[in-house]
Structures are given as C-alpha cells and as structure tokens.
C-alpha positions in Angstrom: 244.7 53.8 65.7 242.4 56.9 66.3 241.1 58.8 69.1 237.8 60.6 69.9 236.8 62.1 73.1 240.1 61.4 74.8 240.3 57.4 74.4 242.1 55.6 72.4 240.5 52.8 69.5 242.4 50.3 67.7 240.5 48.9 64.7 240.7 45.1 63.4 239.6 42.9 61.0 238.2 39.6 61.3 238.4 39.0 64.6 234.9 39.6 66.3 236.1 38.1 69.4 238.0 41.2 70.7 235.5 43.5 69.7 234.8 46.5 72.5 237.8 44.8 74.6 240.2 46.8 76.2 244.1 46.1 75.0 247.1 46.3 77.1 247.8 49.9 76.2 244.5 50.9 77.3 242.9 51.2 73.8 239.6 49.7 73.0 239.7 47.3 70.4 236.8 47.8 67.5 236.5 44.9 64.7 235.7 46.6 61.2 232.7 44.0 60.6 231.2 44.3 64.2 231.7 48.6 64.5 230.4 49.3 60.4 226.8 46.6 61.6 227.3 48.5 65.0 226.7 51.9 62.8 224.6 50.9 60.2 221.5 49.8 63.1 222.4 53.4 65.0 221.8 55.0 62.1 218.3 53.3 61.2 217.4 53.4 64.8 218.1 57.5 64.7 216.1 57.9 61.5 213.4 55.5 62.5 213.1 57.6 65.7 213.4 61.0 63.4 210.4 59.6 61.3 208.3 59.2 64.3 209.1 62.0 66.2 208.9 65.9 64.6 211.1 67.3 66.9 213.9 65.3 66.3 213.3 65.9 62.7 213.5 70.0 63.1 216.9 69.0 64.8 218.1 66.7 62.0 217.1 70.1 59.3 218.6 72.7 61.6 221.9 70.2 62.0 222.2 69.3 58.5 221.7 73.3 57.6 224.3 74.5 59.6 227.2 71.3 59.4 225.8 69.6 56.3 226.4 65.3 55.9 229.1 63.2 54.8 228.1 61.0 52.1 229.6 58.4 49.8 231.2 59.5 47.1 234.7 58.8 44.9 237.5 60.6 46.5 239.1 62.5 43.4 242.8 63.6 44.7 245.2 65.3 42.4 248.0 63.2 41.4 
C-alpha cells in the first residue's frame, strides 16, 4: 500500500478486473499490468506532445535541470 496526494492505492497483480476500483477501506485498487501500460502511454503521450510543442520542451530542460530523472539502473546496496 502507498499514498500520494492524500489517497490511499493498493497495488495487485493479475487481476485487471478491479483495476481503478475503490476497496472497502477506501483505497483505490491499481493492477501492476494495467497501471505500468497506464504509464508507459502517459509517458509517450507527454514526450510526443514535448516534440511538437517548444514550450513544453523548455519546461521539460528547466525541470530536468533543476530535479533531474529517475532512470533504470541496478540498485547496488551494501550488504
């Protein structure tokens, strides 16, 4: 379980049906498969939009300047 922005998510797995539903404990319900496709086409929607649009693209250098990206990478922790 996580929260952002004050509400409460509960994530799954396999089970597409319950996706964006609201539990009994007032957490919304996100299916791993259906929230990382939900992502992925967010993501090439905002950098389709940030190709076609210049000012979205000064945002996007001014953003990544002052917070930087995650990215993927092999988490290396000390034993």
């Amino acid at each position: 379980m996580f929260t952002i922005k004050n509400k409460k998510y509960i994530l799954t797995h396999n089970n597409p049906s319950v996706h964006l539903k609201v539990d009994g404990n007032a957490r919304v319900v996100l299916n791993a498969g259906d929230f990382r496709d939900e992502l992925e086409a967010a993501k090439n929607r905002y950098f389709d939009a940030v190709e076609a649009n210049p000012e979205l693209l000064d945002r996007l250098v001014e953003r990544y300047h002052r917070d930087g990206f995650l990215h993927l990478g092999i988490v290396d922790l000390p034993d």
